[in-house]
C-alpha positions, 0 to 999 in steps of 0.5 A: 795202553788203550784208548778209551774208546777200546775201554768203553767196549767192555760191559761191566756190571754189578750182578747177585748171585741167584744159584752156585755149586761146585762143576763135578769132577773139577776141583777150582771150578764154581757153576754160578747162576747170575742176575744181570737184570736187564741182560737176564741170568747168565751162567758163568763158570769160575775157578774160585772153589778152592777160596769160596764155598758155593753156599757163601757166595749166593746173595752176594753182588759180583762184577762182571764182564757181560759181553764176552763170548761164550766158552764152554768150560769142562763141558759147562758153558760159560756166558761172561767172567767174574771179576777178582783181584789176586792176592797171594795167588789166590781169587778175590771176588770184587763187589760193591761197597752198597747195595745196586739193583743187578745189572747195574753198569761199571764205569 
């Protein structure tokens, strides 16, 4: 279990895809561009290739965590992590179920 106060230092948000493509010579990972509108876009890297083509998922709004660290992921850096369920071993990118504008906050 954890406080409240610890869940109120995640930074949630709503973003929309602007850009997507597959990471050369990986066969999971997916280079996305996001549009977190205030915090800017950001770059994140998912292993979501085998379930989402890139050209399906670009316009999509995404939930994501804005304020972890920075990681470099085979070599591309990453700046925040999609969210996604897992059903059957297998991603499901979480979404809203109307339109918000990009860096709209996820309480």
């Amino acid at each position: 279990m954890i406080s409240i106060s610890e869940f109120s230092k995640l930074d949630i948000r709503a973003g929309v895809v602007k850009s997507a493509e597959r990471v050369p010579g990986t066969s999971k990972l997916v280079r996305l561009e996001v549009d977190l509108g205030e915090l800017g876009v950001r770059q994140l890297v998912a292993g979501i290739a085998e379930e989402y083509k890139p050209e399906d998922i670009v316009g999509k709004t995404i939930i994501v965590l804005a304020n972890l660290e920075p990681k470099k992921i085979r070599g591309v850096l990453s700046q925040g992590m999609l969210l996604a369920a897992v059903h059957d071993d297998k991603p499901v990118l979480l979404t809203t179920d109307r339109p918000v504008p990009p860096g709209t906050k996820v309480m």
